[in-house]
Steps between C-alpha positions, in 0.01 A plus 500: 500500500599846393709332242573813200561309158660729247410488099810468315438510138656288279767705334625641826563055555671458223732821545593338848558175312716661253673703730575176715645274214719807401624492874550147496707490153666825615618310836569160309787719292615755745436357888443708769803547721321533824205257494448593826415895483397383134176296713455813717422739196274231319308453833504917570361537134270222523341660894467867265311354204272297752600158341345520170645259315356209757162582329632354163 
């Protein structure tokens, strides 16, 4: 109860897709040198866009 669900349309899903796959490639080919502050931005950026891409 008091549960908000959020519309996300289905461009804005497939930019976050896109833009994830680029990230992944762009890692696979140039690694982060600190995985560890490299988790702490991903979950900082993740917190300010309120998770969006889990609704894909």
């Amino acid at each position: 109860m008091g549960q908000v669900i959020q519309f996300v349309s289905r461009s804005e899903r497939e930019r976050l897709r896109l833009i994830q796959e680029a990230r992944a490639i762009y890692d696979s080919i140039f690694p982060p040198d600190d995985p560890v502050g490299e988790q702490e931005q991903v979950t900082s950026n993740r917190a300010a866009r309120g998770n969006v891409e889990n609704l894909s």
